[in-house]
C-alpha positions, -999 to 999 in steps of 0.1 A, spaced: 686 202 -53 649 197 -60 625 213 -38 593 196 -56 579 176 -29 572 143 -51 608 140 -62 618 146 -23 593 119 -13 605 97 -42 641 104 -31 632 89 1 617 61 -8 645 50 -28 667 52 1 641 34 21 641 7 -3 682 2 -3 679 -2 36 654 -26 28 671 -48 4 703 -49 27 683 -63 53 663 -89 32 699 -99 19 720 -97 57 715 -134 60 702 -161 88 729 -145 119 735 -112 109 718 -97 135 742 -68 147 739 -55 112 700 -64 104 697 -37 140 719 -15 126 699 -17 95 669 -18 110 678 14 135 681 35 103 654 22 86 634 34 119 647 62 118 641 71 81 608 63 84 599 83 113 613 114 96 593 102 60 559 94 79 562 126 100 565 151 72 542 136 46 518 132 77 526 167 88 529 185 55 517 172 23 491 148 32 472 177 49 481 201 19 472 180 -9 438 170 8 431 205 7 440 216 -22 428 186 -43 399 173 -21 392 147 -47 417 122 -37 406 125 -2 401 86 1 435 81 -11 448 106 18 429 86 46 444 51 32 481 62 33 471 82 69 460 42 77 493 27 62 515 55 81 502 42 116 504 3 104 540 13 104 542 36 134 531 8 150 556 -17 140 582 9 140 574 17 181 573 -21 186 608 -30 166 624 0 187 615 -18 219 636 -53 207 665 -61 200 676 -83 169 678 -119 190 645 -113 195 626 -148 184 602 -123 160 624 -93 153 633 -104 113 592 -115 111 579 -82 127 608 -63 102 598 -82 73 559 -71 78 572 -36 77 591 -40 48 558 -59 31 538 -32 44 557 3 30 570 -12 1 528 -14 -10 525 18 7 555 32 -15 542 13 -49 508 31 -47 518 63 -37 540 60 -68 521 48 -92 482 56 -83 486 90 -63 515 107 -71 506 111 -107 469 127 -95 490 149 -70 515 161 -100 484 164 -124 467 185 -101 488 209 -85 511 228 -104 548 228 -101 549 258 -78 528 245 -53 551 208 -55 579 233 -46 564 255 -19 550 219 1 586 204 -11 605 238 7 582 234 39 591 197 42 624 205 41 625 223 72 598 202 85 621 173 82 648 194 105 631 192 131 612 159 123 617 130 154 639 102 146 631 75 171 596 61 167 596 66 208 598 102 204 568 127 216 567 135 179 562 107 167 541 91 191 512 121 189 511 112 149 504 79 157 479 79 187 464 112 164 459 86 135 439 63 163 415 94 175 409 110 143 
């Protein structure tokens, strides 16, 4: 297994993106399996947002302080979703604006997951060696051990009321 942080992020995303797909696809009723879809997606996202927040955001901007702006967008992105996250985790899938509010999500990390993919990864991967994309990739391993799964959680919360009073 890879410890290179970019292929670890990438590997998430693509899971991300399954979840994603299986909900846009569930159908009009389908709504114990669109909150079984979307309690995972919650859940993966938490654990994604908390150790890129935690770990290679932080590292990268120090390390490669020219794409500095890029780190403060995706820091913006992360608590656009931790705020839908916290919000979907309070509803339940009858809920008149549960497949809106999850479709906004979707619409929101999916950009979020393009750009980082396209625009910043490559500048990341460029600019650190592969060592270092293996030592941030190790730490976010354990990070993610220990990582909050529920948007509600302490955890998770601090990153995003942090993101407001930064």
């Amino acid at each position: 297994m890879s410890t290179d942080a970019i292929v670890l992020l990438k590997e998430d995303h693509k899971e991300i993106r399954k979840l994603f797909t299986e909900f846009e696809n569930a159908g009009q009723n389908a709504e114990a399996t669109k909150g079984r879809l979307v309690d995972k997606i919650l859940e993966l996202l938490t654990v994604h947002t908390y150790i890129e927040n935690e770990c290679m955001y932080p590292e990268v901007r120090k390390l490669l302080p020219e794409v500095e702006d890029d780190v403060l967008e995706s820091y913006e992105e992360h608590h656009v979703a931790d705020v839908l996250c916290v919000e979907l985790s309070m509803m339940k899938p009858e809920d008149e604006r549960f497949d809106a509010k999850t479709t906004v999500l979707i619409e929101s990390v999916k950009h979020h997951m393009d750009e980082e993919e396209s625009e910043w990864f490559p500048k990341v991967r460029e600019g650190l060696g592969r060592k270092q994309l293996q030592e941030i990739g190790a730490r976010m391993i354990e990070l993610k051990k220990k990582a909050p799964r529920k948007p509600s959680q302490p955890s998770a919360l601090k990153k995003a009321v942090d993101a407001i009073l930064s």
